[in-house]
PATORVEX-328197 format. One record per residue (C-alpha): residue number from 1; residue in one letter; y, z, x. Coordinates in nm, 2 decimals, m for minus. Last residue first. Layout:
BEGIN
<NUM; 'a'; <Y; Z; X>>
...
//
This chain:
BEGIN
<298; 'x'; <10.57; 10.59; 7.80>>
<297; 'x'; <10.41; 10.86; 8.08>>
<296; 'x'; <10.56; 11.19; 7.91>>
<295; 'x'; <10.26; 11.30; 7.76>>
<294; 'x'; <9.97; 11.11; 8.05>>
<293; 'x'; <10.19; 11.35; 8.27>>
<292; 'x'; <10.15; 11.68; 8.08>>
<291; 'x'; <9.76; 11.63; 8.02>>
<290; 'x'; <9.68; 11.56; 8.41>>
<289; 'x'; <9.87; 11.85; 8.53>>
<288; 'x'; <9.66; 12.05; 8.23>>
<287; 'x'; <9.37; 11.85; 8.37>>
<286; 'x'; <9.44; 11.97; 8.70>>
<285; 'x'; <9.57; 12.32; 8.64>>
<284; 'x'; <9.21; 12.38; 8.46>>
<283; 'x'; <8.99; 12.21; 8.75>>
<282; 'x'; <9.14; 12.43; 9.02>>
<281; 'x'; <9.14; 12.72; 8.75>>
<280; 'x'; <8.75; 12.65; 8.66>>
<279; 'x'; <8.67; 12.60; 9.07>>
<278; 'x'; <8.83; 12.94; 9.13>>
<277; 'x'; <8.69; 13.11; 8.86>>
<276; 'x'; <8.33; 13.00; 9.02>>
<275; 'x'; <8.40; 13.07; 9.33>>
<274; 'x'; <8.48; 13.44; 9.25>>
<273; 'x'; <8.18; 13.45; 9.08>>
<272; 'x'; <8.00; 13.36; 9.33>>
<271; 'x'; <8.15; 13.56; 9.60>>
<270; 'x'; <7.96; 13.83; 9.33>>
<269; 'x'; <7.69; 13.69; 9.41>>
<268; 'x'; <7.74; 13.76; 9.78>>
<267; 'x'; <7.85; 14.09; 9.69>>
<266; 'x'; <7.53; 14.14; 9.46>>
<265; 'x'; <7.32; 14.03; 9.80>>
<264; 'x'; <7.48; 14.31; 10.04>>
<263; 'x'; <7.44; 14.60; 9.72>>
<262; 'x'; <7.08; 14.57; 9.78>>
<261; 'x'; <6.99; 14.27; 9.97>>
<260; 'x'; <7.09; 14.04; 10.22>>
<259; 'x'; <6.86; 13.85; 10.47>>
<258; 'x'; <6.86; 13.49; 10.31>>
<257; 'x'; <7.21; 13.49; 10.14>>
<256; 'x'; <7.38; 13.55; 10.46>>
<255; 'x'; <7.47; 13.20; 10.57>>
<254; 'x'; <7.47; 13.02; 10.22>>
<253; 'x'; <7.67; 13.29; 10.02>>
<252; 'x'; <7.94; 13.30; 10.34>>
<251; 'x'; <7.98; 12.93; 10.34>>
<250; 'x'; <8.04; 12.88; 9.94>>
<249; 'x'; <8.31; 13.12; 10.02>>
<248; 'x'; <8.47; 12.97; 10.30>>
<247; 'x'; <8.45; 13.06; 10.66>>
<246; 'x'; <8.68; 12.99; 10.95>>
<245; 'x'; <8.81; 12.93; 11.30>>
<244; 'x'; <9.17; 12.88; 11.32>>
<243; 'x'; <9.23; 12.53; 11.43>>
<242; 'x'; <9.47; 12.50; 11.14>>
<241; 'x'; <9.68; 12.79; 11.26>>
<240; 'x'; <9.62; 13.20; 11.15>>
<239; 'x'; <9.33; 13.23; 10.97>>
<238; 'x'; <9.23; 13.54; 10.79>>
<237; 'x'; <8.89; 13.62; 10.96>>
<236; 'x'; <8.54; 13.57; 10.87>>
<235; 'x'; <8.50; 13.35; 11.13>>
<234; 'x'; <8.24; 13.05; 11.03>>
<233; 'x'; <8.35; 12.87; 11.30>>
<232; 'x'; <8.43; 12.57; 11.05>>
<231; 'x'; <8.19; 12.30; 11.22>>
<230; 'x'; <7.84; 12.34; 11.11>>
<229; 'x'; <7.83; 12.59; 10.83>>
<228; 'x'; <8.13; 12.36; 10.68>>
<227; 'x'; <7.87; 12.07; 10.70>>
<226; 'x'; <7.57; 12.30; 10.52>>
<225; 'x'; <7.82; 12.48; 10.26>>
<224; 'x'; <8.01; 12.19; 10.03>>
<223; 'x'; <8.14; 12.35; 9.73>>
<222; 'x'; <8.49; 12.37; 9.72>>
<221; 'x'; <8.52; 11.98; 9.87>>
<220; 'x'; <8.25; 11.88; 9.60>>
<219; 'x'; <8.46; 12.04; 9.34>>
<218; 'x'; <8.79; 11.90; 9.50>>
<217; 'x'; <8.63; 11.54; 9.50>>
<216; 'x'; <8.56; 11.55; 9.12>>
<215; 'x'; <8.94; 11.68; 9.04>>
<214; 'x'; <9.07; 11.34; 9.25>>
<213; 'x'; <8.86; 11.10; 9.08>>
<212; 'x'; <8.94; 11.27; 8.76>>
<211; 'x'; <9.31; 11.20; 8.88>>
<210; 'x'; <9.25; 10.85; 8.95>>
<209; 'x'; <9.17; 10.84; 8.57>>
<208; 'x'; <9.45; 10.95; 8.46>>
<207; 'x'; <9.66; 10.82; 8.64>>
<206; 'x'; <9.55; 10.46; 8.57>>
<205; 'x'; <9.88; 10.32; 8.40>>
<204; 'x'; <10.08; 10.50; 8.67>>
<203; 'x'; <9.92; 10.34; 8.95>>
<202; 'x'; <9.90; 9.98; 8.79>>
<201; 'x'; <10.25; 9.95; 8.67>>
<200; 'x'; <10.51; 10.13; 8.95>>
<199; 'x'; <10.34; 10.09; 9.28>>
<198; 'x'; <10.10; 9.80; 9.15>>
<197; 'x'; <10.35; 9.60; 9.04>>
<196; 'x'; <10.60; 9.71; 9.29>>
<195; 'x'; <10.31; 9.53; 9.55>>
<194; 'x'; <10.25; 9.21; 9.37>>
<193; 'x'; <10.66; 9.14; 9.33>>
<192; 'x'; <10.81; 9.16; 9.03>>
<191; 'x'; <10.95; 8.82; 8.86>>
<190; 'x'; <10.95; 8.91; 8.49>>
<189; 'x'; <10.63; 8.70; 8.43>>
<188; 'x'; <10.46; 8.87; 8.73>>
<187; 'x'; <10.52; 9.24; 8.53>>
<186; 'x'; <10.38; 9.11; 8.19>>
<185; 'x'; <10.04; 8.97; 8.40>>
<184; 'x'; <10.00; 9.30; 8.55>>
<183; 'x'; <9.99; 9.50; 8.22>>
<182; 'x'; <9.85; 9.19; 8.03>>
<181; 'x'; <9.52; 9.31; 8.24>>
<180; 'x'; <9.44; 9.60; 8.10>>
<179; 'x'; <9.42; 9.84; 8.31>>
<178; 'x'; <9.02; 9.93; 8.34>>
<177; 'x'; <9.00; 9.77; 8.71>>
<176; 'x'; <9.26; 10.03; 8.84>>
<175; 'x'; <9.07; 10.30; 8.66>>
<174; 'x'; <8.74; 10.20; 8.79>>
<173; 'x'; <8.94; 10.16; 9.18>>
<172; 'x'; <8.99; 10.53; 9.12>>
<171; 'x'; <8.65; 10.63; 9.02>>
<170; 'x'; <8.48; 10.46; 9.29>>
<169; 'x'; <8.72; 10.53; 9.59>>
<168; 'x'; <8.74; 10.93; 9.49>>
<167; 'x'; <8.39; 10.96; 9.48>>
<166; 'x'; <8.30; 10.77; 9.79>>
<165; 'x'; <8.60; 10.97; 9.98>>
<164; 'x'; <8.48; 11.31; 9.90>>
<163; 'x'; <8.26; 11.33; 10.26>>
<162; 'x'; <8.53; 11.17; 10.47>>
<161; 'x'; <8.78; 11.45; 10.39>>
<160; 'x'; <8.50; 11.71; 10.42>>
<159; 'x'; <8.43; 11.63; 10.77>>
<158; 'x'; <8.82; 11.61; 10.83>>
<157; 'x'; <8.91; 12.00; 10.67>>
<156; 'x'; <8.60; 12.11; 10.84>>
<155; 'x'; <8.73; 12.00; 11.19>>
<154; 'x'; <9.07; 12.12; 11.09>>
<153; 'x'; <8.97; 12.44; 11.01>>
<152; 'x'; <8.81; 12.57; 11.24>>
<151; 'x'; <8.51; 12.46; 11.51>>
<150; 'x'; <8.68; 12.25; 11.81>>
<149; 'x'; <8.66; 12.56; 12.08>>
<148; 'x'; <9.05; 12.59; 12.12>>
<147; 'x'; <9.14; 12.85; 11.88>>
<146; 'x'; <8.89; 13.08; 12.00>>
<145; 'x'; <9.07; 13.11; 12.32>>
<144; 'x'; <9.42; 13.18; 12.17>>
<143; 'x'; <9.70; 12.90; 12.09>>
<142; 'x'; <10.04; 12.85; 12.21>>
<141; 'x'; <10.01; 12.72; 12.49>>
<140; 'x'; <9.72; 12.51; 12.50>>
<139; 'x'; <9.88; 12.31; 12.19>>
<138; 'x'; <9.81; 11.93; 12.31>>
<137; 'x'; <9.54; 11.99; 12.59>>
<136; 'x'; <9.36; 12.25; 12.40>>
<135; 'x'; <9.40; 12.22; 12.05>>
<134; 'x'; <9.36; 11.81; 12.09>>
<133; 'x'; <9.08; 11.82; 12.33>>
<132; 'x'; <8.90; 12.05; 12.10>>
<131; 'x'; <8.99; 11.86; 11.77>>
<130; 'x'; <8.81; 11.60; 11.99>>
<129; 'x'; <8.50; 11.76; 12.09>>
<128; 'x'; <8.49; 11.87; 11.69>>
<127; 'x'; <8.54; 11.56; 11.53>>
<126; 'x'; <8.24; 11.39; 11.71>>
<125; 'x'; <7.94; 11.57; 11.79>>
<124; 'x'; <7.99; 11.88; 11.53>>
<123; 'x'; <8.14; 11.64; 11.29>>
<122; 'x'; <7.89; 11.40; 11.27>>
<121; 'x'; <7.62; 11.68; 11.27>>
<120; 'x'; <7.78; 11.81; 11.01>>
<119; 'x'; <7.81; 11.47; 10.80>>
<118; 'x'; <7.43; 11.43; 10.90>>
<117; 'x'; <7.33; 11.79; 10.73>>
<116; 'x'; <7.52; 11.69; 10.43>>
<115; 'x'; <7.29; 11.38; 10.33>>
<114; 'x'; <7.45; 11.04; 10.34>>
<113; 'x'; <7.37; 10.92; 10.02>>
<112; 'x'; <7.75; 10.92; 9.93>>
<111; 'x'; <7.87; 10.70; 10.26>>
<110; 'x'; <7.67; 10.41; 10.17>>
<109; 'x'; <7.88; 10.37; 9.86>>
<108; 'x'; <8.13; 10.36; 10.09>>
<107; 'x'; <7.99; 10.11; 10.30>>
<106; 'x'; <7.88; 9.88; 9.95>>
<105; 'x'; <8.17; 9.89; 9.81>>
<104; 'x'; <8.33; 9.75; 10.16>>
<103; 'x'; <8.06; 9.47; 10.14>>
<102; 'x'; <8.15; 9.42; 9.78>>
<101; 'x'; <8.54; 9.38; 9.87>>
<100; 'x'; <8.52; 9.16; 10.18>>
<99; 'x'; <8.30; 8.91; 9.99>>
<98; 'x'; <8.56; 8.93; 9.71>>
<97; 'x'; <8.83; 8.88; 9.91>>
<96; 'x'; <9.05; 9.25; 9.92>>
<95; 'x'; <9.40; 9.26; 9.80>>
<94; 'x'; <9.34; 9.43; 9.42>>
<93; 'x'; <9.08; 9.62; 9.32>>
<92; 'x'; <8.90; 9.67; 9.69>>
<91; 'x'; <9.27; 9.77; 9.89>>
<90; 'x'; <9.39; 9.97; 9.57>>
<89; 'x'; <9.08; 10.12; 9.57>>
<88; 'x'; <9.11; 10.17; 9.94>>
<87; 'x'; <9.48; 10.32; 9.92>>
<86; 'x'; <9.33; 10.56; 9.66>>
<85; 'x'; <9.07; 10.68; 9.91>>
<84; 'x'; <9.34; 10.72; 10.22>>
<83; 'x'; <9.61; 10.86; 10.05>>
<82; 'x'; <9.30; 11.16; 9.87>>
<81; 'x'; <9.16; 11.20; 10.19>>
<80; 'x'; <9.37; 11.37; 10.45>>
<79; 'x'; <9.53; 11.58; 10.19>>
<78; 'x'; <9.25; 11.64; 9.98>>
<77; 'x'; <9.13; 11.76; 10.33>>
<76; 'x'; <9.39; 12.03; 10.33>>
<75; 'x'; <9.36; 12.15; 10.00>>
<74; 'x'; <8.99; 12.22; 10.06>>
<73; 'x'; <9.01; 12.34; 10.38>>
<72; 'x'; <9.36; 12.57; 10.28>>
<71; 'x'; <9.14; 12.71; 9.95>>
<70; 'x'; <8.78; 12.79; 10.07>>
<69; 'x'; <8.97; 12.95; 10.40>>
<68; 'x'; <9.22; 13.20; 10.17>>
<67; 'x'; <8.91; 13.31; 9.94>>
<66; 'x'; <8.66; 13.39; 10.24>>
<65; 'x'; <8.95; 13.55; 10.43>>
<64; 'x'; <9.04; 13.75; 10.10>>
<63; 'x'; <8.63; 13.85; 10.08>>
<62; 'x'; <8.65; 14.21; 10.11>>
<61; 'x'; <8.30; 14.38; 10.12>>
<60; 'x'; <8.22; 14.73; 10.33>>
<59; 'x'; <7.88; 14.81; 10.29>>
<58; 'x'; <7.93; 14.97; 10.71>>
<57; 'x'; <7.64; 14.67; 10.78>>
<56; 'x'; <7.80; 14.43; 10.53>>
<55; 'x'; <8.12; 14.41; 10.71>>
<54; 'x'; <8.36; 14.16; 10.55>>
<53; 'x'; <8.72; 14.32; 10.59>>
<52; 'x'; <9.07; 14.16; 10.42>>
<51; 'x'; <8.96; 14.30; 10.09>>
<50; 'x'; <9.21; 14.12; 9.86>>
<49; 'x'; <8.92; 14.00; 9.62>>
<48; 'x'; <8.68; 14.34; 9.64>>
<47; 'x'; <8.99; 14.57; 9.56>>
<46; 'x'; <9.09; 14.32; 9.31>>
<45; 'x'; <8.74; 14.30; 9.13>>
<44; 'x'; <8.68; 14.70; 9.13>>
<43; 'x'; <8.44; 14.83; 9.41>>
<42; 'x'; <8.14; 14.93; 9.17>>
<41; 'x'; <8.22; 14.74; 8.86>>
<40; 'x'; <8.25; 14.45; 9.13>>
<39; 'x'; <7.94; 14.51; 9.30>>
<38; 'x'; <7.74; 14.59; 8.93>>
<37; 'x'; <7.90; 14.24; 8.82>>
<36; 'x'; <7.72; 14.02; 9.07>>
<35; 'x'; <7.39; 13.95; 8.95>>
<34; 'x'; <7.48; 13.94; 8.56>>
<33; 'x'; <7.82; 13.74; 8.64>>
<32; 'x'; <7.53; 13.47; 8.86>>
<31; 'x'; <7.31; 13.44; 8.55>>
<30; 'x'; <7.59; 13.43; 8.27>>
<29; 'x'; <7.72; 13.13; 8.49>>
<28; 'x'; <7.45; 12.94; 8.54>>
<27; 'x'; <7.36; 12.95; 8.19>>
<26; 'x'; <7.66; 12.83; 8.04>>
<25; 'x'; <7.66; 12.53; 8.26>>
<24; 'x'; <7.35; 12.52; 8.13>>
<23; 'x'; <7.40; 12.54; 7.80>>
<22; 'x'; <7.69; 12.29; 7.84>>
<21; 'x'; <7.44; 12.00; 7.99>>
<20; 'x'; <7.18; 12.12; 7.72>>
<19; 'x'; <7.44; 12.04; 7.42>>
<18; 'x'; <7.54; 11.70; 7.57>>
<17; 'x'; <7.17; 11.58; 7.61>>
<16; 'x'; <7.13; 11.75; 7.26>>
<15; 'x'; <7.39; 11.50; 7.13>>
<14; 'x'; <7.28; 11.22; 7.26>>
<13; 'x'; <6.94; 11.23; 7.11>>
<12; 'x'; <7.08; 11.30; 6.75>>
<11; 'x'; <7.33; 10.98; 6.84>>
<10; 'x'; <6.98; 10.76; 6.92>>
<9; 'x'; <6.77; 10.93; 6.60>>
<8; 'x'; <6.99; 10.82; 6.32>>
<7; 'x'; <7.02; 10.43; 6.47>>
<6; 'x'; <6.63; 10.47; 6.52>>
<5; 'x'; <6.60; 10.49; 6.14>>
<4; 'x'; <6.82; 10.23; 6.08>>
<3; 'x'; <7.17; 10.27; 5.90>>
<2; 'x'; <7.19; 10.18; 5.55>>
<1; 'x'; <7.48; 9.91; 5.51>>
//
């Protein structure tokens, strides 16, 4: 059977949609190595990685505390909020009422037009008062004055927890919904309770996809600046506790970006770049994590 005119032209479309998405991916990347290679060419990319001193007024740029705070706020509010977003999908594809369900859709959903300014503002009037309270009247003793103000990185770690739950909720209660549904059915005709059926069928028959879930909210989580601006401390310091005050990269590029220049600005590119190889190994380990398992799952 010939195939349509149109039915030529739809895949050709598709396929330059996919090319440009790559090109500019490729783009972006080419632009901000061109920006901030003379800096590292100049101070050498390790000297410049595991510099533990950011002082752009002496033009002396180490971004280890910059790398080290980007990594333990993002890994800890996966932490916080990867249990609690796969425990809702689980809660909206397969507990919830249907009313229940589409009106709890329909909060989180809710929760991913929320611009970034109110989630710091949130945090700043909220989580931060009482990660104060908590550093001060729980661990007084053992922690320094700037340690107790509220802004570190707990706060951060909890505004950004609640801030990748929508993308983790959707994608995983997808991959719950897209098990097929002999899987469940095969696992009530041999007598196993609802819950081991979805503790040891439906979780590990959607891994993958819960995963992608998973690897979407840790790029937002690398990437968000205006809340961590708000409520981190933006300290760039090694940190020493989890009230620690704190800056991450994407943090220091969006704070000093609008006065620097000269060598200043190709260091914050530069912070860039670094960000950028450390989204593409995040990302990497995680599909290769997600690759090995979806191997040996049977």
């Amino acid at each position: 059977m010939a195939l349509q005119p149109q039915e030529k032209v739809f895949p050709l479309l598709l396929l330059i949609c996919a090319l440009t998405s790559i090109l500019v991916v490729i783009l972006v990347g080419v632009f901000v190595f061109l920006q901030g290679y003379p800096m590292l060419a100049k101070t050498g990319f390790f000297t410049f990685l595991l510099g533990r001193s950011w002082q752009p007024g002496q033009g002396v740029y180490g971004i280890l505390p910059m790398v080290v705070g980007t990594i333990v706020v993002t890994l800890l509010s996966l932490l916080i909020g990867v249990p609690l977003g796969i425990a809702t999908a689980i809660f909206l594809a397969e507990l919830a009422p249907e009313g229940a369900a589409a009106w709890t859709r329909r909060a989180i959903e809710l929760l991913a037009g929320i611009p970034s300014v109110v989630y710091g503002l949130f945090g700043m009037v909220t989580i931060v008062p009482l990660v104060r309270y908590i550093a001060s009247n729980w661990f007084g003793a053992w922690l320094s004055p700037e340690m107790k103000t509220g802004y570190g990185i707990l706060a951060a770690s909890l505004v950004l927890a609640i801030m990748i739950l929508p993308t983790i909720v959707s994608i995983s209660e997808d991959a719950l919904r897209a098990v097929p549904r002999e899987y469940k059915e095969g696992s009530f005709a041999l007598g196993v309770p609802h819950w081991q059926t979805i503790v040891h069928v439906l979780l590990p028959a959607a891994r993958s996809g819960i995963i992608a879930g998973v690897v979407l909210g840790m790029g937002r989580a690398i990437g968000e600046t205006m809340a961590i601006l708000m409520v981190a401390g933006n300290a760039p310091a090694l940190p020493r506790s989890i009230f620690s005050p704190v800056r991450t990269m994407s943090g220091n590029i969006g704070l000093e970006m609008g006065y620097a220049s000269g060598s200043h600005a190709q260091a914050l590119f530069a912070t860039g770049i670094v960000l950028f190889l450390v989204i593409m190994l995040l990302n990497g380990f995680a599909l290769l994590f997600t690759g090995r398992r979806a191997v040996r799952t049977p």
